[in-house]
N, CA, C and O of each residue as an XYZ file, in Angstrom:
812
protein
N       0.836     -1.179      0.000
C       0.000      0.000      0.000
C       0.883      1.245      0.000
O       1.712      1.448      0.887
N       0.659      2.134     -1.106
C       1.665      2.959     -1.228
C       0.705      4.531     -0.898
O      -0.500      4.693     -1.095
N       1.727      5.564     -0.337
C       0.869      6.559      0.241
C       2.289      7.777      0.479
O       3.312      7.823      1.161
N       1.687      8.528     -0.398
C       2.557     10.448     -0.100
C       2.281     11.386      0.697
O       3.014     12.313      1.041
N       0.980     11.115      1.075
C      -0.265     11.789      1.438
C      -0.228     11.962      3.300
O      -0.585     11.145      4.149
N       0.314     13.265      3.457
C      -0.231     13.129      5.372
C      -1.898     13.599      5.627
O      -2.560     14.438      5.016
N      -2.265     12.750      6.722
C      -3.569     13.355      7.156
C      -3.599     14.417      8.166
O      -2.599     15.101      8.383
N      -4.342     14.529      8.586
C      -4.613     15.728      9.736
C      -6.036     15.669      9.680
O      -6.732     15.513      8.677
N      -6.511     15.860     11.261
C      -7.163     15.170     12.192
C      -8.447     16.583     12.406
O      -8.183     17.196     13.440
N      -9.385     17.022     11.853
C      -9.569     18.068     12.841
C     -10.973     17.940     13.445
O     -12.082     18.084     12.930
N     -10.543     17.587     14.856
C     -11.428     17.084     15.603
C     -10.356     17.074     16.970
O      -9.230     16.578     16.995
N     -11.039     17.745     18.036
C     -10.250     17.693     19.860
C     -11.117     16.235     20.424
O     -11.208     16.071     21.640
N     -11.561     15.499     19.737
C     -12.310     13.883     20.140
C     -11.156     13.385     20.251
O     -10.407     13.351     19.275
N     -10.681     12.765     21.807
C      -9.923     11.686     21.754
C     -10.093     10.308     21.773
O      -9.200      9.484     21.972
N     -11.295     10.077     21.555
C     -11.788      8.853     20.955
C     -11.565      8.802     19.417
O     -11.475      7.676     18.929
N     -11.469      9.842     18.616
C     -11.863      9.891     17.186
C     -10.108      9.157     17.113
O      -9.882      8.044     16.637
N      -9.006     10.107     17.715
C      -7.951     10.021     17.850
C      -7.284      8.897     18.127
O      -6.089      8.769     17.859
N      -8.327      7.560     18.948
C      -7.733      6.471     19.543
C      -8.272      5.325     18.124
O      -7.805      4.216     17.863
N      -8.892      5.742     17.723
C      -9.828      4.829     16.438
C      -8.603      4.869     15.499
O      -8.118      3.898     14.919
N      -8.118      6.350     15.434
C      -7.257      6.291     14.026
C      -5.943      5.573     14.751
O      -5.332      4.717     14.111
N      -5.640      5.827     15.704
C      -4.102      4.901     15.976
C      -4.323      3.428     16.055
O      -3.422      2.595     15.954
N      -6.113      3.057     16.321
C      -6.298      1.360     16.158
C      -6.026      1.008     14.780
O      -5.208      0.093     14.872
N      -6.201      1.173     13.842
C      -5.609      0.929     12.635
C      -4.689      1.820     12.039
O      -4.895      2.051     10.848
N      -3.700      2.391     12.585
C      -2.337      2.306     12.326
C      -2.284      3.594     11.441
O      -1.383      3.608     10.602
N      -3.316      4.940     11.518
C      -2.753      6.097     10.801
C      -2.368      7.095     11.352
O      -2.859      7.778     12.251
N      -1.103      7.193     10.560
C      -0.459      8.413     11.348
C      -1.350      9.794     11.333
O      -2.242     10.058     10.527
N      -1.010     10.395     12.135
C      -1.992     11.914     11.596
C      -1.499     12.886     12.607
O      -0.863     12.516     13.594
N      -1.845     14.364     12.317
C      -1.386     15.500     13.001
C      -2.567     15.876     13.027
O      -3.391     15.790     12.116
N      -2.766     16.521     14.583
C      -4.108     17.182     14.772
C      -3.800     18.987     14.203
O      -2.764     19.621     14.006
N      -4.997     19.269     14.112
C      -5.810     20.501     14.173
C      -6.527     21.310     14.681
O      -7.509     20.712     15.120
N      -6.604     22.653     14.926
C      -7.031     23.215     16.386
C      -8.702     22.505     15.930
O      -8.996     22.439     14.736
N      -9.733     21.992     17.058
C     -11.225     21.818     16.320
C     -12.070     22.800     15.666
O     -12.685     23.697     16.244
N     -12.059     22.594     14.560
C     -13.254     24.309     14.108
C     -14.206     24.418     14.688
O     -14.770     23.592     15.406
N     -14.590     25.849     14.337
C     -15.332     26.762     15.611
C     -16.346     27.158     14.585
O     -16.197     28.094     13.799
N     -17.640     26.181     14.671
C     -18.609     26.013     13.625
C     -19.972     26.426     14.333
O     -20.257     26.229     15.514
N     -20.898     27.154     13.181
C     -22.324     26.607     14.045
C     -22.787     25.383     14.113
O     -22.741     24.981     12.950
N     -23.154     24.651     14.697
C     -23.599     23.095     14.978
C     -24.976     23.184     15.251
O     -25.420     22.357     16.048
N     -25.630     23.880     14.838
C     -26.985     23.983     14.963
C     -27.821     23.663     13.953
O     -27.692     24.445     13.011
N     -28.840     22.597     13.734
C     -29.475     21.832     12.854
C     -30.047     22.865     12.035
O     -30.812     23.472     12.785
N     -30.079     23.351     10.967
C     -31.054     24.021      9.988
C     -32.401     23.517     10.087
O     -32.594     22.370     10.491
N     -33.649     24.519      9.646
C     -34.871     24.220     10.345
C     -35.178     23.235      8.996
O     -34.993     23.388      7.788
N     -35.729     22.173      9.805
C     -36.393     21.077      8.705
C     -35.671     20.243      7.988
O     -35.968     19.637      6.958
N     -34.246     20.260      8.894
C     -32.987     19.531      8.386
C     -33.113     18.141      8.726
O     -33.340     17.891      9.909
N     -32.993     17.047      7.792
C     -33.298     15.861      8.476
C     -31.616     14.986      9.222
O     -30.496     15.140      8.735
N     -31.864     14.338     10.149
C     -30.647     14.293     10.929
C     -29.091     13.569     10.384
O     -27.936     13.665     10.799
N     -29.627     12.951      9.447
C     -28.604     12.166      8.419
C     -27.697     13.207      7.533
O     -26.483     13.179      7.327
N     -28.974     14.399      6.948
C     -28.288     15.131      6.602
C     -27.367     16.805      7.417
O     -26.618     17.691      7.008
N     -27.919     16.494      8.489
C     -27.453     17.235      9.281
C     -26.064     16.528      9.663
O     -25.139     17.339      9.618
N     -25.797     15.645      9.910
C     -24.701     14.689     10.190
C     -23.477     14.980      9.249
O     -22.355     15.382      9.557
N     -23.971     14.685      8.086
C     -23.141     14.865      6.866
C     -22.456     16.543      6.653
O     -21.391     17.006      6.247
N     -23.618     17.035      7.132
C     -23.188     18.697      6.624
C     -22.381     18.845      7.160
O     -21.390     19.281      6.574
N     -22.314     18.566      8.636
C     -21.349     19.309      9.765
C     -20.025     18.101      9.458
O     -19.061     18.842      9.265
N     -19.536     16.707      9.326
C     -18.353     16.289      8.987
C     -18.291     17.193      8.027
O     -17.559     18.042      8.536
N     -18.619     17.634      6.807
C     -18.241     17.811      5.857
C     -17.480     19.968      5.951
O     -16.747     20.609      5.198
N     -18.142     20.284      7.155
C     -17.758     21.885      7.475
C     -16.549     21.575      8.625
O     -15.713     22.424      8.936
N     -16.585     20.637      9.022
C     -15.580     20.699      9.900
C     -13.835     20.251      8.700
O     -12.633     20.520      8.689
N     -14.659     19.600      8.048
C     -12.911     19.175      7.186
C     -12.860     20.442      6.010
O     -11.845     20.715      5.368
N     -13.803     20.947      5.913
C     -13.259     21.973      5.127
C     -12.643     23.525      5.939
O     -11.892     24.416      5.543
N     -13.288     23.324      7.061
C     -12.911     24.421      7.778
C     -11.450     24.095      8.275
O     -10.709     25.078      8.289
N     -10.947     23.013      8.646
C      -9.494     22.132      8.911
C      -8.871     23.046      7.646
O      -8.093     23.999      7.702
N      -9.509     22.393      6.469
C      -8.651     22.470      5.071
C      -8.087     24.000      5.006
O      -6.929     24.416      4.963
N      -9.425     24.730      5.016
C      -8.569     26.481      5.159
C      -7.401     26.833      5.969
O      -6.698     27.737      5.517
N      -7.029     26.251      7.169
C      -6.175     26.409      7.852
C      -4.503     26.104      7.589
O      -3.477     26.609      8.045
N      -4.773     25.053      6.653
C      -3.834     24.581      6.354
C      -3.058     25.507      5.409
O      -3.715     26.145      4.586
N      -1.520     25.665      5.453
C      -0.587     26.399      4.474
C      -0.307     25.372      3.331
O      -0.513     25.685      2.158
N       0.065     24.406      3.611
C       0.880     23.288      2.394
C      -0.481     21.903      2.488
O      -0.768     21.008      3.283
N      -1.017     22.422      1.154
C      -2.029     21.288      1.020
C      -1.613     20.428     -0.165
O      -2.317     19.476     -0.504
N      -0.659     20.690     -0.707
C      -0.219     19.811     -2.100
C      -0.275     18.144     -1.718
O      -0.756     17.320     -2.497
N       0.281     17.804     -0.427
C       0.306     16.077      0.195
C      -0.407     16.000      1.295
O      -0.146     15.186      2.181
N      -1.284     16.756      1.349
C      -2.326     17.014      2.799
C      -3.666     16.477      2.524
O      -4.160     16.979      1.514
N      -4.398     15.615      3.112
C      -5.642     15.256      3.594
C      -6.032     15.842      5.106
O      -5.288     15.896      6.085
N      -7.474     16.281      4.998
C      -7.850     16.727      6.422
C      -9.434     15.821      6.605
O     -10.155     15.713      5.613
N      -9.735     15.391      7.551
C     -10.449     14.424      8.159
C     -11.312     15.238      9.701
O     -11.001     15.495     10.864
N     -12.529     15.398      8.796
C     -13.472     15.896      9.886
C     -15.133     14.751     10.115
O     -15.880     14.200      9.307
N     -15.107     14.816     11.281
C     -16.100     13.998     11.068
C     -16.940     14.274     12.505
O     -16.344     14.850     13.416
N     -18.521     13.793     12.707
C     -19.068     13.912     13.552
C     -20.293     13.090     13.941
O     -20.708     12.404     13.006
N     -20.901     12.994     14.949
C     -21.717     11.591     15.343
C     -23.030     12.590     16.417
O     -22.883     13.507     17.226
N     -24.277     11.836     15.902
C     -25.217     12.122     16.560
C     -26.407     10.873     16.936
O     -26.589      9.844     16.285
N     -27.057     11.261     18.048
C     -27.432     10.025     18.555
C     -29.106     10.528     18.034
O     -29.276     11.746     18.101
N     -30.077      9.868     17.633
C     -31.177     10.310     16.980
C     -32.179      8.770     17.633
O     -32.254      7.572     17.357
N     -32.821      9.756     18.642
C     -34.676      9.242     19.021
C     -35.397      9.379     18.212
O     -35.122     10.492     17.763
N     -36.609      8.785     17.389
C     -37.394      9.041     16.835
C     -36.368     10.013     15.216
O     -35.558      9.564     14.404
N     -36.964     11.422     15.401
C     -36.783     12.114     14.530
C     -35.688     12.981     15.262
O     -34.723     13.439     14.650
N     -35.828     13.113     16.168
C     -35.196     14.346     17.366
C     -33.609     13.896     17.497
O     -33.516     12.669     17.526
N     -32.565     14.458     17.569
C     -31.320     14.515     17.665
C     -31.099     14.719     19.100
O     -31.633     15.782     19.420
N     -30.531     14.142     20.106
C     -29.652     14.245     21.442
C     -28.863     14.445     21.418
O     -28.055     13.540     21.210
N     -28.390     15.828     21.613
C     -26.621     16.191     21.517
C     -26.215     16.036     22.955
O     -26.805     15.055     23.408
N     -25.471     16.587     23.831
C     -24.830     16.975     24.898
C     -25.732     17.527     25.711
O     -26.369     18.528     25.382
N     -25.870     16.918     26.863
C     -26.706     17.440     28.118
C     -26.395     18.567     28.959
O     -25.393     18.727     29.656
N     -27.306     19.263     28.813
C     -26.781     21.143     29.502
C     -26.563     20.692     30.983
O     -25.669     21.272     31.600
N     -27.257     19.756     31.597
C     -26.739     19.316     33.194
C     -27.834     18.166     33.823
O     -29.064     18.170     33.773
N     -27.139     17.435     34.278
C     -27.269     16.173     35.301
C     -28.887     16.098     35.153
O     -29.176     14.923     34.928
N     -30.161     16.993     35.199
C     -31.773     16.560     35.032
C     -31.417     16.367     33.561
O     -32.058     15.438     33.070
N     -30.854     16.775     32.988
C     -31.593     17.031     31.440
C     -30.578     15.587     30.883
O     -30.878     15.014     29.836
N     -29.532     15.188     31.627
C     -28.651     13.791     31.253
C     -29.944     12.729     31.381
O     -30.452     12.062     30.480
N     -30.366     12.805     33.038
C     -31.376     11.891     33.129
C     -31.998     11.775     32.340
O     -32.023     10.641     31.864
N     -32.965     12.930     31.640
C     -34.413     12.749     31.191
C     -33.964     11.898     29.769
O     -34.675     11.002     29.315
N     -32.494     12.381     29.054
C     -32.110     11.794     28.066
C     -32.245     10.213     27.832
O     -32.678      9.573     26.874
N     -31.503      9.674     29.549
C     -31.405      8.086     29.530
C     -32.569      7.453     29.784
O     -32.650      6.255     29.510
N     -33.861      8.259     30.446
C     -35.427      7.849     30.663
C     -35.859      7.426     29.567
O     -36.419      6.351     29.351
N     -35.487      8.674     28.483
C     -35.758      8.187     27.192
C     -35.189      6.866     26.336
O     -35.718      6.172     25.469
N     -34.143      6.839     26.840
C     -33.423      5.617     25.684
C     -33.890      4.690     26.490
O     -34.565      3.875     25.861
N     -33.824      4.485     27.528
C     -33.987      2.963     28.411
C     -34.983      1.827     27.472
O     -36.055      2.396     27.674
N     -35.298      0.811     26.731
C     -35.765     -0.031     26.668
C     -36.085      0.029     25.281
O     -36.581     -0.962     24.746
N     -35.740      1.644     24.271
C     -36.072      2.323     23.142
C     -34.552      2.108     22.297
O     -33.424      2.501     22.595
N     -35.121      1.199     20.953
C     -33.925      1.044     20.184
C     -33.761      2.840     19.590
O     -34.745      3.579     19.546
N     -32.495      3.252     19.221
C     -32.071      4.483     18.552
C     -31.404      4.462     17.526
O     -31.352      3.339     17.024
N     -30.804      5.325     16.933
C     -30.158      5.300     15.966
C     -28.946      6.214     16.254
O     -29.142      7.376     16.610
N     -27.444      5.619     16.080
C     -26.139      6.571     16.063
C     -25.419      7.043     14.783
O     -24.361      6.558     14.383
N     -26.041      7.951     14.235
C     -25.144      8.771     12.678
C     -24.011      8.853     12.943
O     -23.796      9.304     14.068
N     -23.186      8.604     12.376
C     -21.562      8.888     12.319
C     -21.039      8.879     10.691
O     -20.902      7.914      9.938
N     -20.784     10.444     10.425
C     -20.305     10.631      9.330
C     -18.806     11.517      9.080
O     -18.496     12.428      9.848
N     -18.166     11.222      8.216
C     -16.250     11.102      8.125
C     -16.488     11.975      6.717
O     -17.309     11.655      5.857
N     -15.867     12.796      6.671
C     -15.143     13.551      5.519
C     -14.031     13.796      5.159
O     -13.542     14.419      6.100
N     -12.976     13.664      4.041
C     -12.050     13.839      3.696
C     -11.681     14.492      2.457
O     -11.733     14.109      1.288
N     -11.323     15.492      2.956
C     -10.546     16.447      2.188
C      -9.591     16.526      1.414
O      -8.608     16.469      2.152
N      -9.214     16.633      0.268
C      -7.662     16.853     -0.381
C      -7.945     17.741     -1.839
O      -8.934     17.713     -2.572
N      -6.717     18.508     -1.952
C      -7.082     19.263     -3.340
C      -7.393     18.864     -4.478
O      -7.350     19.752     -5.330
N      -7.797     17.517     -4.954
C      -8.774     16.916     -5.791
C      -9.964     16.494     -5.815
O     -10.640     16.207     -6.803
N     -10.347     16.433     -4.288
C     -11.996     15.735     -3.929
C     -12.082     15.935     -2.508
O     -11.041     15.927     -1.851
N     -13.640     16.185     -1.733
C     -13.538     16.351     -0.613
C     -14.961     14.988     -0.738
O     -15.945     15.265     -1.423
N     -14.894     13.836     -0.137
C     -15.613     12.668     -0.271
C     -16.452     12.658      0.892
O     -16.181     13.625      1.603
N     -17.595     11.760      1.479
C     -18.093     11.847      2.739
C     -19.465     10.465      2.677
O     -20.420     10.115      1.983
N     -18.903     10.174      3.615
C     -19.825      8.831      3.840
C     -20.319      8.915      5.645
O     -19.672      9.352      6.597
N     -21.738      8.296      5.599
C     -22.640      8.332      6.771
C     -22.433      6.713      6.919
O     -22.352      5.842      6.053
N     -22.376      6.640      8.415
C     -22.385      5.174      8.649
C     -24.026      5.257      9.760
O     -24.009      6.290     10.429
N     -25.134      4.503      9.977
C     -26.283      4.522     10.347
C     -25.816      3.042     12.039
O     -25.360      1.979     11.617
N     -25.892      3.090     12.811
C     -26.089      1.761     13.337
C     -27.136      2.034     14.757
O     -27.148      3.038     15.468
N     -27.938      0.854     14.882
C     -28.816      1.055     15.897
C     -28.800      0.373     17.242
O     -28.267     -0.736     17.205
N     -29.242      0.750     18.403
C     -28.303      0.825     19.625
C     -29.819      0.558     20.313
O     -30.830      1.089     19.855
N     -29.827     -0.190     21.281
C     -30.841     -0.298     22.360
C     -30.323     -0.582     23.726
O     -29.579     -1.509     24.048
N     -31.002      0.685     24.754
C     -30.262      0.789     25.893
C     -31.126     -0.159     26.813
O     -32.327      0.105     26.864
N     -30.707     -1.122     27.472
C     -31.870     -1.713     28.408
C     -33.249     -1.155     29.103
O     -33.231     -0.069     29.682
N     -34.230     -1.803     29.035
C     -35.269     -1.393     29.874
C     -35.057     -0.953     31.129
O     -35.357      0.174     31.522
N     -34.314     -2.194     32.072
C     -34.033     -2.100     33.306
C     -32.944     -1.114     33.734
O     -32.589     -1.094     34.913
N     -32.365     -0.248     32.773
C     -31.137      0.317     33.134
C     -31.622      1.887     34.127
O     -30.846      2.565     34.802
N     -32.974      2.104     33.944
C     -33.563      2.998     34.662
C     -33.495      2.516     36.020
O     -34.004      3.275     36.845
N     -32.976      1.406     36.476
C     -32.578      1.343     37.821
C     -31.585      1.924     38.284
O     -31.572      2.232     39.476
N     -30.357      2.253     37.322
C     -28.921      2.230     37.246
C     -28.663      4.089     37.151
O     -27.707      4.710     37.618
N     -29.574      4.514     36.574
C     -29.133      5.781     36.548
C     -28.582      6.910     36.987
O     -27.878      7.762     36.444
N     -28.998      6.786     38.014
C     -28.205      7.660     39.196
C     -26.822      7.645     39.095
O     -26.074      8.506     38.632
N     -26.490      6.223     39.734
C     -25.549      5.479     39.517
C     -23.937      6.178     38.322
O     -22.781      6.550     38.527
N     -24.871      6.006     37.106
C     -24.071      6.508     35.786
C     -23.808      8.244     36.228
O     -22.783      8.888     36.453
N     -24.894      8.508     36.221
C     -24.641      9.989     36.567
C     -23.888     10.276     37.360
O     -23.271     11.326     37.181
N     -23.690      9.693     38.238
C     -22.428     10.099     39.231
C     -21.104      9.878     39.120
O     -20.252     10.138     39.969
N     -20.927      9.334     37.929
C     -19.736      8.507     37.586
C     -19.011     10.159     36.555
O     -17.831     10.378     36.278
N     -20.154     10.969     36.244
C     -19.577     12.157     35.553
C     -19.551     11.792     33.873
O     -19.693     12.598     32.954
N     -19.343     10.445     33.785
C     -19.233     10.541     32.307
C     -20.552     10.542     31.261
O     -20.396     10.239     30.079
N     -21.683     10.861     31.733
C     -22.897     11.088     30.562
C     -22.309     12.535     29.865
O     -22.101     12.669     28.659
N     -22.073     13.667     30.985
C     -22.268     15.077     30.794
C     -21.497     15.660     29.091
O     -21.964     16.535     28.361
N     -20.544     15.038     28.911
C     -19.829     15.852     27.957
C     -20.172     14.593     26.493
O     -19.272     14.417     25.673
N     -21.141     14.045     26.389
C     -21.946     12.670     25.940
C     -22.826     12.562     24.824
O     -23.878     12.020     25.161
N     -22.791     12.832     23.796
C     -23.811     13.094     23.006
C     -25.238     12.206     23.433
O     -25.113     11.034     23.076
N     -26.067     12.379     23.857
C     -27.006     11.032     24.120
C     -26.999     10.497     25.745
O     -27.590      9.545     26.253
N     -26.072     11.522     26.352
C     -25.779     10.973     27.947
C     -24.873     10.024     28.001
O     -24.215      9.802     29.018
N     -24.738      9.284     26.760
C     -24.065      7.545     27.261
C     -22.173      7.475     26.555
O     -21.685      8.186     25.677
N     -21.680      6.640     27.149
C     -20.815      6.392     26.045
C     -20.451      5.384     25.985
O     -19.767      4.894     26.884
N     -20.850      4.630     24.713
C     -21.019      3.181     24.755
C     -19.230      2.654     24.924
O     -19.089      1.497     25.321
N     -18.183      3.306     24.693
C     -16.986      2.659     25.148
C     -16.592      2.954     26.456
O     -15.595      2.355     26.857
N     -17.059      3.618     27.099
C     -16.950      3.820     28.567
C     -17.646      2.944     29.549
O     -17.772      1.766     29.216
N     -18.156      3.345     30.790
C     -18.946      2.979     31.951
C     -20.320      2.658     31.442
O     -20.964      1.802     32.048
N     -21.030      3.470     30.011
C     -21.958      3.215     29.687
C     -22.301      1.882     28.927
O     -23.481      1.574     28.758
N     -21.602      1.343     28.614
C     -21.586     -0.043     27.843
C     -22.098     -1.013     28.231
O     -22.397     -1.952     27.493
N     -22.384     -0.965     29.973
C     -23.160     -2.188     30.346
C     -24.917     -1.629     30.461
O     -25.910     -2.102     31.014
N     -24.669     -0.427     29.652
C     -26.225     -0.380     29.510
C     -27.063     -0.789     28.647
O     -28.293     -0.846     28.669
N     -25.983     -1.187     27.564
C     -27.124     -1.550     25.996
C     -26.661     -2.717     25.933
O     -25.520     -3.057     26.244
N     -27.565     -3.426     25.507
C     -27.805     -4.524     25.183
C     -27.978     -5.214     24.035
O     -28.141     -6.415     23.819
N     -27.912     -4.177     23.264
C     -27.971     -4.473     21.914
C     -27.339     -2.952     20.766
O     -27.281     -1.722     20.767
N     -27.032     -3.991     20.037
C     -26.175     -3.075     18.589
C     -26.044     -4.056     17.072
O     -25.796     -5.225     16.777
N     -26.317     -3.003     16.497
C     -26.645     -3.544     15.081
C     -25.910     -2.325     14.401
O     -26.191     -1.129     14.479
N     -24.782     -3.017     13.638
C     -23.579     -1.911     12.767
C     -22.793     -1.577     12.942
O     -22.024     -2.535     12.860
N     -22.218     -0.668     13.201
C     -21.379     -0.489     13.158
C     -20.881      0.082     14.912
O     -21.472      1.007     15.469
N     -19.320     -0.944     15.776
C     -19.500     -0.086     16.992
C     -18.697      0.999     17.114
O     -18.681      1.780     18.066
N     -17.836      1.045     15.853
C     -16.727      2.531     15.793
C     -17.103      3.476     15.624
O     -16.494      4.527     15.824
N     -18.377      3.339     15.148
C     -19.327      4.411     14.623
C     -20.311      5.129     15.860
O     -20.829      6.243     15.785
N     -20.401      4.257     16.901
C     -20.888      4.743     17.581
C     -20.087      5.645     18.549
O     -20.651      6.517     19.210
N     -18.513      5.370     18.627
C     -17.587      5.506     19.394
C     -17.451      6.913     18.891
O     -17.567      7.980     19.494
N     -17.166      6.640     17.591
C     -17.461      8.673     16.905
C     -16.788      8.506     15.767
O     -16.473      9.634     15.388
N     -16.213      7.319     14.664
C     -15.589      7.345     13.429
C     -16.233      5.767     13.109
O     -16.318      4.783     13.843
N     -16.590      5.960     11.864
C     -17.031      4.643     11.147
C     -15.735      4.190     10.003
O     -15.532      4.486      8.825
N     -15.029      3.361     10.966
C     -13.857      2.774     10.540
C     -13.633      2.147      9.218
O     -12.582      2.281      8.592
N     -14.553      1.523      8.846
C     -14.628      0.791      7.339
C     -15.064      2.216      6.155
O     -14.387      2.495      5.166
N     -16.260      2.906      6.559
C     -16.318      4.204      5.833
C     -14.767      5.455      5.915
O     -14.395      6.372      5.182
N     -14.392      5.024      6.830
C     -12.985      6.288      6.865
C     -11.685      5.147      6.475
O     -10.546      5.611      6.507
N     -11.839      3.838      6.153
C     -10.899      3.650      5.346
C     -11.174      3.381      4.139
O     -10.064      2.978      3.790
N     -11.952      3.280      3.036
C     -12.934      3.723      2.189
C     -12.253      5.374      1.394
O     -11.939      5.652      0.237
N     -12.250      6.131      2.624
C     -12.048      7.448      2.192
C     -10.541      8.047      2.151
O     -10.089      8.904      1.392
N      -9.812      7.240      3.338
C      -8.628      7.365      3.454
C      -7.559      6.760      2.052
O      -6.454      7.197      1.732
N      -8.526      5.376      1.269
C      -7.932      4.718      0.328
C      -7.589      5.432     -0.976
O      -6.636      5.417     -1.756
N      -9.143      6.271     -0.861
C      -9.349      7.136     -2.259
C      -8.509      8.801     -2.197
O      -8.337      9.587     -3.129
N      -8.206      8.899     -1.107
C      -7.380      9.928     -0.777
C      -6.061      9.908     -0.463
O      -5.319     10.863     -0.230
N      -5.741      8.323     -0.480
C      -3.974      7.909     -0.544
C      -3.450      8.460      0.332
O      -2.639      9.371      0.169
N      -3.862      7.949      1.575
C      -3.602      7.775      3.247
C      -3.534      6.588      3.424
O      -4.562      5.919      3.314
N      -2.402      6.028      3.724
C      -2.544      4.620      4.623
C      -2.608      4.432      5.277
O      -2.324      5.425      5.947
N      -3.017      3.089      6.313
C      -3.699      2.707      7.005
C      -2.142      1.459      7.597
O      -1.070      1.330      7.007
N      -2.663      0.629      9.100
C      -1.825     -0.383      9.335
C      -0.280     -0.230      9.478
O       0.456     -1.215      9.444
N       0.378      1.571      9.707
C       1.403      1.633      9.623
C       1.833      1.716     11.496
O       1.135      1.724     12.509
N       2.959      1.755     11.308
C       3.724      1.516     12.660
C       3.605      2.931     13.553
O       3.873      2.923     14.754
N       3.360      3.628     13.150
C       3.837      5.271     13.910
C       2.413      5.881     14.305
O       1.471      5.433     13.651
N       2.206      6.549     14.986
C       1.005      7.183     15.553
C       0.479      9.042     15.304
O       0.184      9.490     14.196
N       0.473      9.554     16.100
C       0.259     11.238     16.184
C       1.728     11.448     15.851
O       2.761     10.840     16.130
N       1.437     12.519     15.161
C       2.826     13.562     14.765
C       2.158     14.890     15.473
O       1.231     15.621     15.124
N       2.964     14.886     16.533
C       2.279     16.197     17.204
C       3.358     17.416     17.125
O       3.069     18.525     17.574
């Protein structure tokens, strides 16, 4: 697998960050862009998903001085009830009312990856669906005190403390983590970034 091409990361997710060193790409971060993230009215959430990976790697891309061997990689994940999007809980009632909701209710986790380079900026949505236990409304408190719902899209985080809450998953679980690994190597291929190499962050 042959590759000229450096990536760069722009995203402050250190989960996004631990995904790309599980399969072996090197990359240099980027300060995170400073975007509106606010759904357009009547925006449906898939495509809301897509828009914002796709403003965050272009907003990366402007930053950059030397883009001739540069790829930039923005991407972002939302947890979707029904029609309604769960971002980040403003505080500890509004975490709860989030996990009241998921308890026993399958959902859906969008996670969409964009990649940038001065020939093509590409972007793929990965969809996978997540069901948090019925009974986990016993447990809640519990989680909440542990601190990690708050900074959470959805309250939960299925690679954390939250993991013994669902019980079920269908698709993709990198995707839920915050990068859909098979879609961002997909994109990384067509953008001549490799993958499986020995070295990590170039910081």
């Amino acid at each position: 697998m042959m590759t000229t091409r450096s990536l760069w990361l722009a995203s402050a997710s250190p989960r996004r960050a631990d995904l790309l060193r599980q399969i072996g790409v090197p990359f240099s971060r980027l300060a995170p862009p400073s975007i509106d993230e606010t759904p357009a009215e009547g925006e449906a959430p898939g495509d809301y998903v897509l828009r914002m990976a796709r403003e965050k790697a272009a907003t990366g891309w402007a930053r950059l001085r030397d883009r001739e061997e540069a790829a930039v990689l923005g991407a972002d994940t939302a947890v979707v009830l029904g029609d309604g999007i769960l971002g980040k809980p403003a505080d500890r009632d509004h975490a709860r009312h989030m996990l009241e909701q998921l308890c026993g209710a399958e959902h859906r986790v969008l996670s969409a990856v964009s990649v940038i380079t001065q020939a093509s900026h590409e972007t793929r949505l990965a969809e996978t669906l997540v069901r948090v236990r019925a009974d986990a409304r016993d447990q809640i408190d519990a989680y909440l005190d542990t601190g990690e719902p708050m900074d959470k899209a959805g309250a939960y985080a299925i690679q954390g403390f939250g993991a013994v809450l669902v019980d079920y998953i269908a698709g993709s679980y990198s995707a839920v983590v915050g990068l859909p690994l098979v879609e961002t190597r997909q994109l990384l291929a067509g953008a001549g970034v490799a993958w499986w190499q020995l070295t990590g962050t170039r910081d």
